[in-house]
C-alpha positions as CSV (number, residue, x, y, z in Angstrom):
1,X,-66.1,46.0,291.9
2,X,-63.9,44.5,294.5
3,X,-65.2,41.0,296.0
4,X,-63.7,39.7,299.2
5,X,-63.4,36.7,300.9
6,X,-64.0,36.2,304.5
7,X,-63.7,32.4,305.3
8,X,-64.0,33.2,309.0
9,X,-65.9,36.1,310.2
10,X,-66.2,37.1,313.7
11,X,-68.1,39.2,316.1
12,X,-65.4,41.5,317.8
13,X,-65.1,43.1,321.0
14,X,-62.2,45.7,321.8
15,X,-61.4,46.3,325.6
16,X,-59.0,48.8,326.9
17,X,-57.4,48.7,330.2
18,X,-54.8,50.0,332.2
19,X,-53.6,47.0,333.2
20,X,-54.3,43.6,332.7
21,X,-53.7,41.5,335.6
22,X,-53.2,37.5,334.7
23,X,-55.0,35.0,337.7
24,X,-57.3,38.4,338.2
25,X,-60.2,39.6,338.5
26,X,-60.2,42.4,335.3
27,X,-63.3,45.1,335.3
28,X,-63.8,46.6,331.8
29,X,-65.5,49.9,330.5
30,X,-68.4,48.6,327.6
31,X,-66.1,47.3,324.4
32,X,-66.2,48.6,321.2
33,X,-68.5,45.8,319.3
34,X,-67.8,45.7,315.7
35,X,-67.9,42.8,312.9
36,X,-64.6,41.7,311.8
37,X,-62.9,39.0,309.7
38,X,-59.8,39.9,307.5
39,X,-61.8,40.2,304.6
40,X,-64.8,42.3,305.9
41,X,-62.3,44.5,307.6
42,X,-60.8,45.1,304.0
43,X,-64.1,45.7,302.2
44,X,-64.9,48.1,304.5
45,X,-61.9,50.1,304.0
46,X,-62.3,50.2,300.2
47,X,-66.0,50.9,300.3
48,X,-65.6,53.5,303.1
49,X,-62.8,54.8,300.4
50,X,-65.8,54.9,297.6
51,X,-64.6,51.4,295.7
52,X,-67.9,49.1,295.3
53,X,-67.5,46.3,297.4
54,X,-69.5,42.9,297.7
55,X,-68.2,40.4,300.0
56,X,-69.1,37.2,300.8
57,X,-67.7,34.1,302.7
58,X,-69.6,32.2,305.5
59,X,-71.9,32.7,308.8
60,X,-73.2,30.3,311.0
61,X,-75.7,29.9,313.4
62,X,-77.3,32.5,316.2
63,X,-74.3,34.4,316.1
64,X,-73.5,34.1,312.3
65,X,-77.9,36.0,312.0
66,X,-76.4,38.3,314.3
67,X,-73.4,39.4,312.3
68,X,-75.1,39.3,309.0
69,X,-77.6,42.2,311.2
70,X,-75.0,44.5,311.6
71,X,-73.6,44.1,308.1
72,X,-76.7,45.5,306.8
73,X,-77.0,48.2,308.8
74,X,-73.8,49.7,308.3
75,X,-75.0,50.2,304.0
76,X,-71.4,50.2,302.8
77,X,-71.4,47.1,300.3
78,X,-73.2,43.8,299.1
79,X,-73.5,41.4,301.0
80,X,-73.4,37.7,299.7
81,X,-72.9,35.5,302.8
82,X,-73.1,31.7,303.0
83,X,-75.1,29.7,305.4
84,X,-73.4,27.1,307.5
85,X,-73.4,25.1,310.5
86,X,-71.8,25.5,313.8
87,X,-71.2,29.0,315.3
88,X,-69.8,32.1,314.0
89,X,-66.7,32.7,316.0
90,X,-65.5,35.7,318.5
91,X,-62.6,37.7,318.5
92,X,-61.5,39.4,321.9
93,X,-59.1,42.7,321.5
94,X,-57.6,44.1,324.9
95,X,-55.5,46.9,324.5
96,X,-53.4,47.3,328.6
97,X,-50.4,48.0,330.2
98,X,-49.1,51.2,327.5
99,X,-50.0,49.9,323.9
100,X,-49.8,45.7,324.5
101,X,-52.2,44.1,322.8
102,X,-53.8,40.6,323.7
103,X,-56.2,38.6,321.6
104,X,-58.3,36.0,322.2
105,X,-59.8,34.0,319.1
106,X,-62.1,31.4,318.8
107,X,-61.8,29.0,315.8
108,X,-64.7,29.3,314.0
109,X,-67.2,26.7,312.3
110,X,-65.5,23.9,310.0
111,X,-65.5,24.3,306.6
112,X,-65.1,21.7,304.1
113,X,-63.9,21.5,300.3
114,X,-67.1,21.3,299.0
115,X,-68.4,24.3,300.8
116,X,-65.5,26.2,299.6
117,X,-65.5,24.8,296.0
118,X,-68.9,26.0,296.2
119,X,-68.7,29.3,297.2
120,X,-66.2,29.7,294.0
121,X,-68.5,28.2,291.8
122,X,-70.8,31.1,293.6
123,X,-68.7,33.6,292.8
124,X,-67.8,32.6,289.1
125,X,-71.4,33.4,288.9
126,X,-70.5,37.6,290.4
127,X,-67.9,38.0,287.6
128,X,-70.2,37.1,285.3
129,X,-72.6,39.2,286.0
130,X,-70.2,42.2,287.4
131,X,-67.5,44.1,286.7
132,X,-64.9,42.6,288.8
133,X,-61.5,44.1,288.9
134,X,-60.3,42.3,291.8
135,X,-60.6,39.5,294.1
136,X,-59.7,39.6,297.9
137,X,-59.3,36.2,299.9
138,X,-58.6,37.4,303.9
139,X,-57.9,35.8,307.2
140,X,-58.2,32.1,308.6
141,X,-59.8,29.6,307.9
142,X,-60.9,25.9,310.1
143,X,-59.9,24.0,307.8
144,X,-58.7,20.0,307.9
145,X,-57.2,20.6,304.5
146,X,-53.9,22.9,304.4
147,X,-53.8,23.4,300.6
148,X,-57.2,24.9,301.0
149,X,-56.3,28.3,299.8
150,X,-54.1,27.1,297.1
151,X,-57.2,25.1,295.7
152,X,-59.4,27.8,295.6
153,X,-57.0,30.2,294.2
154,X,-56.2,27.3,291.5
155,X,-60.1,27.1,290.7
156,X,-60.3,30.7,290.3
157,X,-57.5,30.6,287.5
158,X,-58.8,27.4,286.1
159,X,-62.2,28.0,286.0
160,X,-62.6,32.1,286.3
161,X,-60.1,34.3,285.0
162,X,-56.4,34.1,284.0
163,X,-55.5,37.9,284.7
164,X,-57.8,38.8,287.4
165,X,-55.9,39.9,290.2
166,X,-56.4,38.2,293.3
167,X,-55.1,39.5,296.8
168,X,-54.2,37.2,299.5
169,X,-53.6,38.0,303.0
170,X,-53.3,34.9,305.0
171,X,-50.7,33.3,307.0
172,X,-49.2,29.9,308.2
173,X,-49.0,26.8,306.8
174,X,-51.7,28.1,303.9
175,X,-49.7,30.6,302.9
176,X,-46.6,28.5,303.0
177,X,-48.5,26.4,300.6
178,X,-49.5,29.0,298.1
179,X,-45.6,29.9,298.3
180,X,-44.9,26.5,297.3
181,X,-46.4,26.2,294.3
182,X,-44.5,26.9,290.9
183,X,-48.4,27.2,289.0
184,X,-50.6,29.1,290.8
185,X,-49.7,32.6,292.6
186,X,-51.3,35.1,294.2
187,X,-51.3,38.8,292.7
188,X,-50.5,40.3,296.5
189,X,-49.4,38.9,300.0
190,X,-49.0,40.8,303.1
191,X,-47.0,38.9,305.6
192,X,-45.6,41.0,308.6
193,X,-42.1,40.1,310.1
194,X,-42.2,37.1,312.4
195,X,-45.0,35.4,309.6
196,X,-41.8,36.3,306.9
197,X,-39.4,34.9,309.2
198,X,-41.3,31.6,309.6
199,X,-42.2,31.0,305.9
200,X,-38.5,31.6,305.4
201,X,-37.5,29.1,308.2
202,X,-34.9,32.0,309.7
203,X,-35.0,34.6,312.9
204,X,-35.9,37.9,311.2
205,X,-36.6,40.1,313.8
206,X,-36.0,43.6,312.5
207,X,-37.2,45.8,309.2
208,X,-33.5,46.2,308.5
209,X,-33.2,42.1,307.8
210,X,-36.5,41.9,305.8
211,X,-35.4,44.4,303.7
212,X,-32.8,41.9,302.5
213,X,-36.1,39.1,301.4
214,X,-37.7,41.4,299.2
215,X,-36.5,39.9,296.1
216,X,-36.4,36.3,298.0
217,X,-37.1,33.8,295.0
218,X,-40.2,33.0,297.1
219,X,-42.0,35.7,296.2
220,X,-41.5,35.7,291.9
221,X,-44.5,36.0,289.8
222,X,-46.5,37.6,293.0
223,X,-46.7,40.8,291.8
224,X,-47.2,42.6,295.1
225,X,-45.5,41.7,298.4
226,X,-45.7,44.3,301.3
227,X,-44.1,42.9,304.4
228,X,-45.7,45.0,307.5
229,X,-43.3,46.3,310.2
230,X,-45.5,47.9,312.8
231,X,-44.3,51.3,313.4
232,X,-41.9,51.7,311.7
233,X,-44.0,51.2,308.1
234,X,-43.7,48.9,305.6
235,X,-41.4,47.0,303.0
236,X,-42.8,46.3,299.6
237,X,-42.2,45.3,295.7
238,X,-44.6,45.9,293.5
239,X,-43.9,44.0,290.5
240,X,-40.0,45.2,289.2
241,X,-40.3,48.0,291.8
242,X,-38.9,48.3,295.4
243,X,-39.6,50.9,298.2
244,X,-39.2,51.1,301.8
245,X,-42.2,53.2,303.5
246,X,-41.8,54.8,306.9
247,X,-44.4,56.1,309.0
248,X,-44.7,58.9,311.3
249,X,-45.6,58.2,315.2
250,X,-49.1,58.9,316.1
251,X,-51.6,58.1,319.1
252,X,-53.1,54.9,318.9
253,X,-56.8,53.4,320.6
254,X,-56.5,49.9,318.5
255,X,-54.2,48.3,316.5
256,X,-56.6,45.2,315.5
257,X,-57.5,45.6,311.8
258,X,-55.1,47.8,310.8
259,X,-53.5,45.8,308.8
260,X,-56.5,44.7,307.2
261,X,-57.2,48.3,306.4
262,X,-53.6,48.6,304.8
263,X,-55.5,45.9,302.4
264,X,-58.7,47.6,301.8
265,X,-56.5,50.9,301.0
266,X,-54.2,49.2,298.9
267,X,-57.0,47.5,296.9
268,X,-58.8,50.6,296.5
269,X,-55.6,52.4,295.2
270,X,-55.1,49.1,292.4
271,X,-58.3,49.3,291.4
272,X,-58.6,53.6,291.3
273,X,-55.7,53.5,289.3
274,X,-53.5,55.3,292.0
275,X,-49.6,55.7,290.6
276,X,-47.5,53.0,293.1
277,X,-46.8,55.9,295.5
278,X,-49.7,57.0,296.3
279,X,-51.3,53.4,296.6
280,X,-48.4,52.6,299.1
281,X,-49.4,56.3,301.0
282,X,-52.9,55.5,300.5
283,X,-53.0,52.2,302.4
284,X,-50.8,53.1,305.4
285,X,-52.7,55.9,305.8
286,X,-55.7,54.2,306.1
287,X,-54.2,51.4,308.6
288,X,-52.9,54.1,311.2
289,X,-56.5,56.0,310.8
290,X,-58.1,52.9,311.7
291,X,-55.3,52.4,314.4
292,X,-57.2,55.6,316.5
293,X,-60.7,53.7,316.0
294,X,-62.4,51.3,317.9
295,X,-64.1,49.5,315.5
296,X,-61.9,47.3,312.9
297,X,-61.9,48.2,309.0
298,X,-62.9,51.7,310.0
299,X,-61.4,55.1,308.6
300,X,-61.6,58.9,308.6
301,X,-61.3,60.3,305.2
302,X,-59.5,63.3,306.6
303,X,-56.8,62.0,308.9
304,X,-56.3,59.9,305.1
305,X,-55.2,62.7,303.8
306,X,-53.3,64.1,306.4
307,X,-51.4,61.1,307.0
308,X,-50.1,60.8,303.5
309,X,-49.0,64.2,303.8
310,X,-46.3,62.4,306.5
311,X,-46.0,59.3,304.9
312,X,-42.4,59.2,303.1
313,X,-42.1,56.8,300.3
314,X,-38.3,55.3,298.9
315,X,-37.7,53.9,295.9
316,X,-34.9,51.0,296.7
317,X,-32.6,50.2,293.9
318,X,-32.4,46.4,293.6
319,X,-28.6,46.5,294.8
320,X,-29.5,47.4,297.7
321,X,-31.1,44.2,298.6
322,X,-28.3,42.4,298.6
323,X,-26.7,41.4,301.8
């Protein structure tokens, strides 16, 4: 079983529009309504890929019923929500003016330590009681304490497993923290370029000067890093291993949660077993077939499979990483 954690679901709506005209009136077709969250839109993935799935995290209020309503009808994993207060957020996508893409995200309800000590004293309780392979903290959370993250991935080791691998794809100042700290480590971060460039303090801007990071001291005793480069693929190491992934061009509806299906491909591969090439095929394939979706975390099983047919994988010798 995979668990993830969404800290900050969200009710999404994706618009498309010719153009999107600032200080104007804008008239839209009906959006796509789906229910996102990093962490949802990952679970989804890997159950839509066949892994069993149970995710968890927390809803609040009207709109936090609401979600929890459409995560039961779509039947593709457990569901272990949290009640709490405030208002479950929204998440607008507008896709205009040939492939931009403009968000607009609301911040969620507040969460405090002891809500999220709580939910992993909660789900010390699933491991017990499941076969866990892997763990799956996702997205943002509102949080007052920036070390949040850390201190529930440093319960989870304490108080939980050692060796269970636990993925985490979150950004800013929390996953600036978790690089910080010589004890605790995440198994797997995903950061893309400009969120490499400002953990690293310098002006990456290209795939060509992330290649260069991937064996940045930063990132020892994590045991996957894959930085995302948009269309032109991916960068990652996986444990002693390098390789540079590159992607072919293809039509695109929406671009929101494809990362997060990346995630949910990648996990699936880790936990199926996959061989590292395949797991890297695997989960960009599943991130550009959720790319020509509306919905977020959503895939075709055969576009899968005939994107990893295009999908060319490099193994980089680590000699080449050096500038």
């Amino acid at each position: 079983m995979i668990i993830t954690i969404t800290m900050n679901p969200s009710l999404d709506y994706s618009y498309t529009i010719p153009h999107f005209a600032l200080g104007a009136t804008n008239r839209f077709a009906t959006p796509v309504q789906s229910v996102g969250g990093k962490g949802i839109n990952a679970g989804r993935t890997a159950a839509l890929s066949g892994s069993d799935v149970l995710i968890t995290g927390f809803l609040a209020g009207d709109q936090g019923q609401l979600v929890a309503k459409y995560l039961q009808k779509e039947e593709l994993f457990k569901i272990a929500m949290q009640e709490t207060t405030g208002q479950t957020r929204h998440a607008i996508s507008i896709m205009h003016d040939a492939g931009n893409h403009t968000e607009i995200v609301e911040e969620g309800p507040l969460i405090t330590d002891n809500q999220a000590f709580a939910l992993i004293k909660k789900l010390k309780d699933y491991v017990a009681r499941e076969d866990v392979q892997l763990i799956c903290i996702s997205g943002s959370i509102n949080s007052k304490n920036e070390h949040i993250y850390l201190d529930m991935l440093k319960k989870i080791r304490t108080e939980i497993s050692t060796t269970l691998p636990v993925f985490m794809d979150v950004s800013g100042k929390q996953l600036h923290n978790l690089l910080a700290s010589d004890s605790y480590k995440p198994s797997f971060i995903k950061p893309n370029i400009p969120e490499l460039a400002e953990i690293l303090g310098n002006s990456l801007t290209t795939k060509e000067e992330a290649f260069y990071e991937l064996q940045n001291p930063l990132f020892e005793g994590i045991d996957y890093v894959m930085i995302s480069c948009g269309s032109q693929g991916a960068l990652c190491k996986m444990k002693d291993e390098l390789y540079d992934i590159e992607i072919p061009k293809i039509p695109v509806r929406n671009t929101t949660g494809s990362g997060d299906a990346s995630v949910g491909g990648f996990m699936h591969g880790v936990v199926s077993g996959f061989c590292p090439e395949e797991i890297l095929k695997y989960s960009m394939a599943c991130g550009m077939s959720n790319a020509q979706h509306g919905e977020v975390g959503f895939i075709d099983a055969n576009k899968v499979s005939e994107f990893m047919g295009q999908i060319k994988v490099r193994k980089i010798q680590a000699e080449e990483c050096i500038a």
